[in-house]
PLY file of the C-alpha trace (Angstrom):
ply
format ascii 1.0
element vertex 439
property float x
property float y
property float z
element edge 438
property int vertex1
property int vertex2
end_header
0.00 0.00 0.00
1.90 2.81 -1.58
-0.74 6.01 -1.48
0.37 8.62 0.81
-1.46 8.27 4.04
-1.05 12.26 5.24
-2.85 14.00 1.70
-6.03 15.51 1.36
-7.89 12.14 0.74
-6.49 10.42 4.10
-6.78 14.15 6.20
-10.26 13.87 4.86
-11.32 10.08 5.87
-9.72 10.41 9.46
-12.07 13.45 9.69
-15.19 11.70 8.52
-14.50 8.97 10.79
-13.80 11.21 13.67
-16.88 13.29 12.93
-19.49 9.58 12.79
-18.01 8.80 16.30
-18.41 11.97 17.74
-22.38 12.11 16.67
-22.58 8.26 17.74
-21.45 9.55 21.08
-23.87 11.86 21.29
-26.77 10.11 20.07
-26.49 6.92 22.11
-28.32 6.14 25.06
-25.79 5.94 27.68
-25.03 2.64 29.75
-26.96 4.09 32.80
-26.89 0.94 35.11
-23.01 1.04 34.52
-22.38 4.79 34.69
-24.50 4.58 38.06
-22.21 1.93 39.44
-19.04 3.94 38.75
-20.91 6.92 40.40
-21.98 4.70 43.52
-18.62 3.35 43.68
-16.89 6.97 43.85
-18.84 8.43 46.60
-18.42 5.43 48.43
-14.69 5.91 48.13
-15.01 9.84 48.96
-17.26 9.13 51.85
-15.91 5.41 53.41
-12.39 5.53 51.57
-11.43 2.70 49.23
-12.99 -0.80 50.19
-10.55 -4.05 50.33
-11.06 -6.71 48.14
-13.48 -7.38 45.58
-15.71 -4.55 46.01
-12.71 -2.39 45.13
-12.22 -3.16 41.50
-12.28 -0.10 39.32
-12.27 2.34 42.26
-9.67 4.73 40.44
-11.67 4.96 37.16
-14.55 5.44 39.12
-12.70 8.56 40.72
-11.41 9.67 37.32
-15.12 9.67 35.78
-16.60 11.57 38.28
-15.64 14.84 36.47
-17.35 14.38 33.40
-20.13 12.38 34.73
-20.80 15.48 36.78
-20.74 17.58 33.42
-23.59 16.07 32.30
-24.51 13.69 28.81
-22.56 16.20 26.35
-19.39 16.56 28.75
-19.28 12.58 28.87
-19.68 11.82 25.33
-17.56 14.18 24.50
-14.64 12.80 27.16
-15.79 9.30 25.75
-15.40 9.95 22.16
-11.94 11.47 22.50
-10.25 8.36 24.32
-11.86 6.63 20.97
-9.69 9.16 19.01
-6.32 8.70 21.54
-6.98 5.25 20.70
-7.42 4.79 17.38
-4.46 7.04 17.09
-2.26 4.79 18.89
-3.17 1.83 16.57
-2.38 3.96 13.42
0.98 4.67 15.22
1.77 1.32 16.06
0.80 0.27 11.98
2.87 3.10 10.36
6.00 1.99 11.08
5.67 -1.41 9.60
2.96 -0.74 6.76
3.41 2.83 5.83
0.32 5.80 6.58
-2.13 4.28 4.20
-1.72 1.02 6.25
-2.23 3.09 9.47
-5.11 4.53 8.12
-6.95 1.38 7.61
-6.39 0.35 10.76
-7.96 2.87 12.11
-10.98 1.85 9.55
-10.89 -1.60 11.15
-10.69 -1.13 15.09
-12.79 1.18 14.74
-15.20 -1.46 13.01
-15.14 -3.49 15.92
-16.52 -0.59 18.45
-19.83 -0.61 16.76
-22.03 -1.43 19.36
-19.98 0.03 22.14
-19.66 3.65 20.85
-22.24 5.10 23.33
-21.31 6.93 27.05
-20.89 4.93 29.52
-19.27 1.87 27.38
-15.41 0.71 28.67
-13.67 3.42 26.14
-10.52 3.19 28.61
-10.07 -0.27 28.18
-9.52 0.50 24.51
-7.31 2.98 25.13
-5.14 1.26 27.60
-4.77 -1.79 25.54
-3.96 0.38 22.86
-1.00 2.59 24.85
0.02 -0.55 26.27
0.85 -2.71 23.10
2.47 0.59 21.91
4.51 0.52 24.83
5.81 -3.20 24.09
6.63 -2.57 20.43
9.63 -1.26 21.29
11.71 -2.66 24.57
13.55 0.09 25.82
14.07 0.62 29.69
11.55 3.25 29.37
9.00 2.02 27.88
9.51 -0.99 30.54
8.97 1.59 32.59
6.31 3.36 31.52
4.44 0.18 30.88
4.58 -1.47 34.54
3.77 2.17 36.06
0.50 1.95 33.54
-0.06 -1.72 34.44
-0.59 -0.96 38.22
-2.63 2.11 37.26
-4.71 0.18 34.78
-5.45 -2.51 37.58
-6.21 0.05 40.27
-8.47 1.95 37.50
-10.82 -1.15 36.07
-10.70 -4.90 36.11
-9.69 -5.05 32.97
-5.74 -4.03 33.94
-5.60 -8.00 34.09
-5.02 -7.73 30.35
-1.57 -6.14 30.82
0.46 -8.98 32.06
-1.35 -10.96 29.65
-0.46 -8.78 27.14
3.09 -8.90 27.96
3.76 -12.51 28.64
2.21 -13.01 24.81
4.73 -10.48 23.48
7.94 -11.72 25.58
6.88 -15.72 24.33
6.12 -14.47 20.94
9.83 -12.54 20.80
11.30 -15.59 22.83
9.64 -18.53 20.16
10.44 -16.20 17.19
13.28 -15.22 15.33
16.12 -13.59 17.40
15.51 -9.89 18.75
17.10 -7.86 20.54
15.81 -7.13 24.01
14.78 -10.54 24.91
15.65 -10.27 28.67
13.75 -6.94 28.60
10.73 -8.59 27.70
10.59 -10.95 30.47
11.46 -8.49 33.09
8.60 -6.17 32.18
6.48 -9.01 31.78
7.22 -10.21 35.62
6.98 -6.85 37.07
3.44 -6.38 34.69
2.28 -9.47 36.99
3.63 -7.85 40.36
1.52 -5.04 39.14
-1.66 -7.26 39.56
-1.01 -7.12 43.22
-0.84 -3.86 44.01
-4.33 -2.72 44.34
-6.50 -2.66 47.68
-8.19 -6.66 46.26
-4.18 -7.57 47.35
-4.21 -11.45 46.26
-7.52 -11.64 45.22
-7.14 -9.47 42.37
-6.46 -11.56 39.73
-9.42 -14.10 40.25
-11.61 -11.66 40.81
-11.24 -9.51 38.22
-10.95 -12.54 36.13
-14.49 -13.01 37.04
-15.68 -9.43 37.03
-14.69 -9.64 32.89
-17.25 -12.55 33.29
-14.61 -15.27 31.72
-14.55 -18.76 32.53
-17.50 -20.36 34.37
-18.13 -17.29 36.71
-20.94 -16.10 34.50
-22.06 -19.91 33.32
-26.29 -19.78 33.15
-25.89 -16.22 34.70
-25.26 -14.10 31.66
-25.18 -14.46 27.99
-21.45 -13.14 26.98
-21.13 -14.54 23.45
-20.29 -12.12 20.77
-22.79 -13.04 18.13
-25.65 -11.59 21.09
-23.50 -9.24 23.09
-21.76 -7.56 20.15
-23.71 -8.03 17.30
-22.76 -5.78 14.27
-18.94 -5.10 15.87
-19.11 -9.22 15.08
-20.10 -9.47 12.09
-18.96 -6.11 10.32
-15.29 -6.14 12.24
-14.17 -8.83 13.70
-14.97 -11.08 10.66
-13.32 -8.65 8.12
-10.35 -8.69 10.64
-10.42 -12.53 10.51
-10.86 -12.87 6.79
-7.87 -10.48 5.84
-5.74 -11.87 8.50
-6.43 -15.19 7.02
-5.72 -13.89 3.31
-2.08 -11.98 4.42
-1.47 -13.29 7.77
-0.34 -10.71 10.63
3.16 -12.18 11.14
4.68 -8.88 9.68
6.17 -8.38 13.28
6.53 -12.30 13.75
5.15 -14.25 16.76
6.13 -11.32 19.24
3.00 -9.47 17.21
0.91 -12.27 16.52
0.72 -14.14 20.21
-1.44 -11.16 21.47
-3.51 -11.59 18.37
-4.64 -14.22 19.18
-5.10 -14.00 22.99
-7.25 -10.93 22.40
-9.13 -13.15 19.51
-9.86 -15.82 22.51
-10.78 -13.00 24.93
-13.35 -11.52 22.20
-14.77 -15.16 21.85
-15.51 -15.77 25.27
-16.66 -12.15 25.82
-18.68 -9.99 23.31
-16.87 -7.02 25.29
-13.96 -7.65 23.99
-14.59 -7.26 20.45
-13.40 -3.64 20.42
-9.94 -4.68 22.18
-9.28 -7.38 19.77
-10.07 -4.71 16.85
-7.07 -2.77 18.40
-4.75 -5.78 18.92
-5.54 -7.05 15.53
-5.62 -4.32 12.86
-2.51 -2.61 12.96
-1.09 -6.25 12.62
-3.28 -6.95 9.57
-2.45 -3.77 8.47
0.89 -4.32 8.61
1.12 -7.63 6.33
-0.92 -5.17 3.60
2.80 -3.57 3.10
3.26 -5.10 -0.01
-0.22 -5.68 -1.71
-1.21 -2.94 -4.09
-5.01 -1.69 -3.85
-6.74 0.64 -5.66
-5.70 4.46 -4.41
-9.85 4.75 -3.24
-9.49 1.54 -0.92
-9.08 3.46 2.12
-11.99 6.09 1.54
-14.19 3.37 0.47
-13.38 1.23 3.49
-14.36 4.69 5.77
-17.41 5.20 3.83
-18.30 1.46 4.45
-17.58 2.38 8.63
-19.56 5.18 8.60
-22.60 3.78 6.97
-22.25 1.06 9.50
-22.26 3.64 12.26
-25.32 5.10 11.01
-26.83 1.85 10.80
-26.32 0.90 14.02
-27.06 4.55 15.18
-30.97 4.35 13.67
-31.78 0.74 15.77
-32.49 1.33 18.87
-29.80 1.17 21.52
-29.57 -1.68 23.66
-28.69 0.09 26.74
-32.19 2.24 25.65
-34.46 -0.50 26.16
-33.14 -1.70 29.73
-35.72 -1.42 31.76
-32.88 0.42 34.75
-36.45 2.50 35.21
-38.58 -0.25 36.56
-35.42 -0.99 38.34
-35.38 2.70 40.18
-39.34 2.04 40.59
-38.61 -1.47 42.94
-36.32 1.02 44.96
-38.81 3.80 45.72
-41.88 1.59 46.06
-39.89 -1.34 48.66
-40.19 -1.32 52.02
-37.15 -2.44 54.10
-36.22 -5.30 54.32
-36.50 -5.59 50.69
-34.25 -7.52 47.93
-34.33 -6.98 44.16
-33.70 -10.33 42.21
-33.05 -9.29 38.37
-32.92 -12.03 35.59
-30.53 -9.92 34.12
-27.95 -8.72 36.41
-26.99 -5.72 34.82
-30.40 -4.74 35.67
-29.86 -4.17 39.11
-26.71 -2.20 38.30
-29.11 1.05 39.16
-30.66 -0.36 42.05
-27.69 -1.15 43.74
-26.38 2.57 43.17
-29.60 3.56 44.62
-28.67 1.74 47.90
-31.57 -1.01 46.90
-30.18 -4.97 48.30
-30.32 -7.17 45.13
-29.15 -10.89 44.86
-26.67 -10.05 42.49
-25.80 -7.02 39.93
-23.20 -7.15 36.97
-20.52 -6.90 39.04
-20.11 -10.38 39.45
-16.88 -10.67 41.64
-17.60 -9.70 45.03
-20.63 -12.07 44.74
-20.14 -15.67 46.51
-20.23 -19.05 45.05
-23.68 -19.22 46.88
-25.37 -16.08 45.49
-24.30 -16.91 41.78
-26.19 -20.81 42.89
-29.57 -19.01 44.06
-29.13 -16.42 40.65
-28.49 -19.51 38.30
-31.51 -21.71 40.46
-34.06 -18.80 40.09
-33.27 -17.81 36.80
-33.29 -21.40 35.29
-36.64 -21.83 36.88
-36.43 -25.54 37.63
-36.36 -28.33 40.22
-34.57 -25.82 42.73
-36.37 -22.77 42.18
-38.65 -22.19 44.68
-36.26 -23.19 47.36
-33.47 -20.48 46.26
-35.84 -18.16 45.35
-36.95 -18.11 49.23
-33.42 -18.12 50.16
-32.74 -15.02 48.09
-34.93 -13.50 50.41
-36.58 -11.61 46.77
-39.48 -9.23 47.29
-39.38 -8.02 44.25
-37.94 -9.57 40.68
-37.30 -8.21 37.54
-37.53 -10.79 34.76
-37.78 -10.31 30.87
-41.59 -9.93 29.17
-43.05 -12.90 27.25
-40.08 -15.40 29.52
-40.90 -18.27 30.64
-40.00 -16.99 33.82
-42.49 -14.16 33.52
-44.95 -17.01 32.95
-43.56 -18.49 35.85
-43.96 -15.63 38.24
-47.52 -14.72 36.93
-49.23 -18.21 37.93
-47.25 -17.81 41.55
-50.29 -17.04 43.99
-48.07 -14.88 45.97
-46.30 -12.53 43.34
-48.34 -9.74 41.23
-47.43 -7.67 38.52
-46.33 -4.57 39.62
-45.30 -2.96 36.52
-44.32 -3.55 32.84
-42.47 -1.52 29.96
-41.34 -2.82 26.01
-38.52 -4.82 27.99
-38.92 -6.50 30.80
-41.97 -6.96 33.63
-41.66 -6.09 37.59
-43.43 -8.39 40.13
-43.45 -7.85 43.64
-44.22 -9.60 46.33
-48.14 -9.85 47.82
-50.64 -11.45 49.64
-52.15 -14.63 47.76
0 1
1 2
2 3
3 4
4 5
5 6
6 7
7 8
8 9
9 10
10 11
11 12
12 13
13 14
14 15
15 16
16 17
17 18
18 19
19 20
20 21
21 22
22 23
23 24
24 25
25 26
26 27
27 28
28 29
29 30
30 31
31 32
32 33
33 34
34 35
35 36
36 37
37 38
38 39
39 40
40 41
41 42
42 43
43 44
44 45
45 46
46 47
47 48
48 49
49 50
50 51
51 52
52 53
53 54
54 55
55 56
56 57
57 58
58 59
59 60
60 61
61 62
62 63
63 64
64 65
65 66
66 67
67 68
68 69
69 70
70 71
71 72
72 73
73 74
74 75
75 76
76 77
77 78
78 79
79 80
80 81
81 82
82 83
83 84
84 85
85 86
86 87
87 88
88 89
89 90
90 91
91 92
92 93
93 94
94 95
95 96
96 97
97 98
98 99
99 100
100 101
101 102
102 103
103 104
104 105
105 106
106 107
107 108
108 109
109 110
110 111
111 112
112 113
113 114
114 115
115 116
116 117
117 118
118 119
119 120
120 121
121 122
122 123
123 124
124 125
125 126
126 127
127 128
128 129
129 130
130 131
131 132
132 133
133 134
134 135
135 136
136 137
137 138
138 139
139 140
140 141
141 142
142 143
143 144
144 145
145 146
146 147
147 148
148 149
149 150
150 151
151 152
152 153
153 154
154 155
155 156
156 157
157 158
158 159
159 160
160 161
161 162
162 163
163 164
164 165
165 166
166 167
167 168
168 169
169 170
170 171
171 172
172 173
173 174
174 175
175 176
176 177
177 178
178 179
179 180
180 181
181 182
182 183
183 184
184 185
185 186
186 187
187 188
188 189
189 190
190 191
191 192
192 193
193 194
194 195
195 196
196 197
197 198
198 199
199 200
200 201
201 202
202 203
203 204
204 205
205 206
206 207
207 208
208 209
209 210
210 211
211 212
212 213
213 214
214 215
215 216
216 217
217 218
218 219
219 220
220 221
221 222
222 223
223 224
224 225
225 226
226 227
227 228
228 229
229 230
230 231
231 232
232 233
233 234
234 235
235 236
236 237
237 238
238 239
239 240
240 241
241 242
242 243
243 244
244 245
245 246
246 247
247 248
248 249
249 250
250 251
251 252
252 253
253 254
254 255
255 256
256 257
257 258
258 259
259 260
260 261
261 262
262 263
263 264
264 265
265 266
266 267
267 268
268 269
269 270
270 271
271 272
272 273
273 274
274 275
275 276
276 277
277 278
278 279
279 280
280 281
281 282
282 283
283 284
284 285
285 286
286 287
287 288
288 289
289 290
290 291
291 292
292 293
293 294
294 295
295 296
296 297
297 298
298 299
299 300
300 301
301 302
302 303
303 304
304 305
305 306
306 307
307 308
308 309
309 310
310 311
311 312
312 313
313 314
314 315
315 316
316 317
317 318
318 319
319 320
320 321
321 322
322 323
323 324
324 325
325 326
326 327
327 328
328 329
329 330
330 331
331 332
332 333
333 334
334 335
335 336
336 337
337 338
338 339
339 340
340 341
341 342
342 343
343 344
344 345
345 346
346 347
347 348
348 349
349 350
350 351
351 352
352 353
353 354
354 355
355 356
356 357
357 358
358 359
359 360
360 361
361 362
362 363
363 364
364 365
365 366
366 367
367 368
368 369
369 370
370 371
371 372
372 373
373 374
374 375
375 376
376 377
377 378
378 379
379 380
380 381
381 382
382 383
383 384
384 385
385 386
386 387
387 388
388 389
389 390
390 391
391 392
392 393
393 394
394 395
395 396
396 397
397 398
398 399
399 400
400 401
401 402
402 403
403 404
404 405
405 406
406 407
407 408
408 409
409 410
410 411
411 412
412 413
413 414
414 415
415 416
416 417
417 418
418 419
419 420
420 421
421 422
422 423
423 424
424 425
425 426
426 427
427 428
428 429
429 430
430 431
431 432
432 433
433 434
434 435
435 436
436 437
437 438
């Protein structure tokens, strides 16, 4: 790819791009169940200082966010939207070196592809940017960019759950340098890679970070029967639209341009994205300026690049016109359970990010979306109730539940409606709220 990537017609694309973002941002319905967490989190830090263990994941990016959640919706689309632009600026940085500017510019085109469904406030925009800064940060081993990187790791772990990525991150890059050809810098690698674990540690969850943040980026069997996490429901268009044309040009070209040390975290962020719709976007950054990169020597047509944006943008529009997912969550029937219970009262939602509000609102639930600080015997009586068989009425009266939140035409809406004991409370498009009566 041979077209000059810093001319009118690639100035012009980057802007377009930029511009379809920026209104995405401010058209979406925020995440408000998640942005209400964050907020409940922070003044519990201001007010009670920062808990220990579990129920301190994320505390620092809950901090951070206060200042534009304060701001109100423009302020945080706006703040949202421009770590999309830091980070899709760090992936064209980290393709121009190996695949020239109009390679950078598509993979831009094709990260950007895989945000799709996330671009809205409220959605993990920092997670993209810190995977972004730190892969940057391992292209090159230098004492300090070794540096910089462990210093970001412990931030990144003290900031979200998702700072687990950096060691894996590194360990894929150091066994990717170590099983390729010889580099330079070898020892480097390992080092940084062994302090990047340290790094997991140093937060207030001590030991118990790793497994439970692990779990709070609902991989392995934490979220089994509890949540649906694969991409095709969780990430729909971002699936289809970017991670397949990822996958289909890394399969024509390859992305061994860098050799293993760029290819390892390929595919660990291609695993991550399969077990977890939310990671879609992050493998979009891992992946395209790696794809983009083994484009260096295939000639396309000057208009490639434009046409590819055009393509993006239309897909952002697309998307844009359906109606959000985080729209239809029914976090107001949610708030409703809160002002209507009387204490003692518990909240059981079929879908836990439901109760995301209602725990921000002070409201006891049997489980939100935060997963970790939950117990193995809270995630039983979520999995029992939800499932609605043999052991349903017996962990349903364990939950304690006055009130439950369940999905409209369900069989577990069925379920609760012939229940002499429950009534329907209240319904919207989404989901119905019962509450517990008098038979």
């Amino acid at each position: 790819m041979t077209s000059a990537g810093r001319g009118p017609i690639a100035i012009g694309t980057r802007l377009a791009v930029a511009a379809a973002i920026a209104v995405a941002f401010l058209r979406a319905a925020p995440n408000a169940g998640n942005l209400a967490l964050q907020s409940w989190l922070a003044r519990t830090v201001m007010t009670h200082g920062v808990p220990l263990g579990a129920a301190s994941l994320g505390w620092l990016g809950a901090l951070a966010g206060t200042a534009p959640a304060a701001l109100g919706g423009p302020a945080l689309a706006a703040g949202s939207a421009a770590l999309v632009f830091l980070t899709l600026a760090l992936v064209e940085r980290r393709a121009r070196p190996a695949g020239g500017d109009s390679a950078a510019v598509l993979a831009g085109v094709l990260a950007a592809a895989c945000m799709l469904d996330a671009l809205r406030p409220g959605a993990d925009v920092a997670a993209w940017c810190w995977a972004a800064l730190a892969l940057w940060l391992l292209d090159v081993p230098s004492r300090r960019n070794g540096a910089a990187f462990v210093l970001g790791a412990v931030v990144w772990c003290n900031a979200e759950p998702a700072g687990l990525l950096a060691p894996a991150f590194a360990v894929a890059v150091a066994l990717g340098a170590t099983l390729g050809a010889p580099a330079p810098g070898l020892r480097s690698r390992w080092y940084v890679a062994g302090l990047a674990c340290g790094a997991t540690l140093c937060t207030p969850a001590g030991f118990g970070f790793p497994v439970a943040a692990f779990e709070a980026l609902r991989l392995g069997g934490s979220t089994g029967g509890i949540l649906a996490t694969a991409p095709s429901l969780t990430a729909p268009h971002a699936y289809h639209a970017g991670l397949f044309a990822l996958l289909c040009l890394a399969f024509a070209v390859g992305v061994r341009a860098s050799g293993l040390r760029g290819a390892l975290p390929v595919v660990v962020a291609f695993v991550l994205a399969l077990a977890n719709g939310a990671f879609v976007p992050i493998f979009g950054v891992v992946a395209a300026p790696a794809v983009a990169a083994s484009l260096r020597t295939v000639r396309f047509p000057v208009l490639l690049v434009p046409g590819a944006a055009f393509a993006l943008i239309a897909a952002i529009a697309f998307v844009g016109s359906v109606e959000p997912s985080s729209a239809g969550q029914p976090y107001e029937l949610a708030a409703r359970a809160v002002r209507s219970a009387r204490p003692p009262a518990t909240l059981f939602c079929a879908n836990v990010d439901w109760c995301d509000g209602a725990t921000a609102r002070g409201e006891r639930v049997v489980m939100d979306g935060r997963i970790a600080p939950y117990g193995p015997g809270a995630r039983a009586r979520q999995r029992a109730i939800e499932s609605g068989g043999p052991g349903f009425t017996r962990a349903l009266a364990a939950s304690g539940a006055t009130g439950v939140l369940v999905g409209r035409d369900t069989a577990l809406a069925t379920l609760f409606a012939l229940l002499p004991d429950w009534r329907a409370a209240a319904a919207d498009e989404r989901a119905t709220l019962f509450e517990r009566g008098t038979p």
